[in-house]
C-alpha positions, 0 to 999 in steps of 0.5 A: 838507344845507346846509338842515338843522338840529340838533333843538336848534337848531329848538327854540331857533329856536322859543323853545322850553325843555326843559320846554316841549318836554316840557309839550307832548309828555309826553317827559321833558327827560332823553330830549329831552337825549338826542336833542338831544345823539345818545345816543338817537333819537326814533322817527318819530312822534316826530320828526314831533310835535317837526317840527310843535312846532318848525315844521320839516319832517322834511327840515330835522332833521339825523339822523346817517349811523349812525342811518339806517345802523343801522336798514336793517340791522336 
């Protein structure tokens, strides 16, 4: 894990702005907030576009223990 990366991190790292993020992928800068601080979780398709937007590979975005644990039990 000592790879990973924040959502926030790997845009910043990109140069990349709130409003560009969301110029590119149509998800408003509240949501990709929301993401970026954990209040909410991208979906997978989502996690791979803002991947391939920020020139990541899914492995080096850091996604909390709960979330993981949240979706095998439901």
């Amino acid at each position: 894990m000592a790879n990973t990366i924040t959502l926030k991190a790997a845009r910043v790292n990109a140069q990349l702005t709130l409003s560009d993020v969301r110029a590119e992928t149509g998800v408003s800068v509240q949501t990709l907030s929301s993401w970026e601080n954990y209040k909410t979780f991208p979906t997978a398709m989502q996690l791979r576009m803002l991947c391939k937007l920020y020139g990541r590979r899914m492995d080096d975005i850091f996604i909390p223990d709960t979330l993981a644990k949240s979706k095998q039990e439901g």
